[in-house]
C-alpha positions, 0 to 999 in steps of 0.5 A: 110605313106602319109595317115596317115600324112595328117590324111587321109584313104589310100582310099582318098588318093589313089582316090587323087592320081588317080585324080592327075593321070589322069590330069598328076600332079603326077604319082607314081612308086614302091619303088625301096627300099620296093616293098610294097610302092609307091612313088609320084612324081609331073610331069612338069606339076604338078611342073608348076601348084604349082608354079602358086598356091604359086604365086596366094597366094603370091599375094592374100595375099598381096591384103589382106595384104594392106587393113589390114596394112592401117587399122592398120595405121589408128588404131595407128594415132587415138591411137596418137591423143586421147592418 
């Protein structure tokens, strides 16, 4: 199960998926399959929310990425000049 993927208690994900709940990112629905599982599903507003964080790291990591490519730059002309 979920819990057991992300290394969690049934309890910390049950309070997660309440707190998803109630800021409606996520709902869960019986599992048609096995009446004894729920499955998580991610509402619109959840979707949108996730596409905003992956573009955040997205650029985030390219100002970070930046510094460290000029410093490399930097690195391999000292290394062509001193041999």
């Amino acid at each position: 199960g979920l819990a057991a993927d992300l290394n969690v208690s049934k309890p910390a994900i049950t309070r997660a998926l309440d707190r998803l709940g109630e800021f409606d990112l996520a709902r869960r629905k019986l599992d048609p399959m096995d009446r004894r599982s729920v499955l998580v599903q991610r509402t619109v507003g959840g979707a949108a929310l996730l596409r905003d964080l992956r573009q955040t790291m997205a650029e985030a990591q390219g100002q970070v990425a930046l510094p460290v490519d000029r410093v490399v730059a930097e690195f391999a002309e000292d290394m062509r000049r001193t041999g």
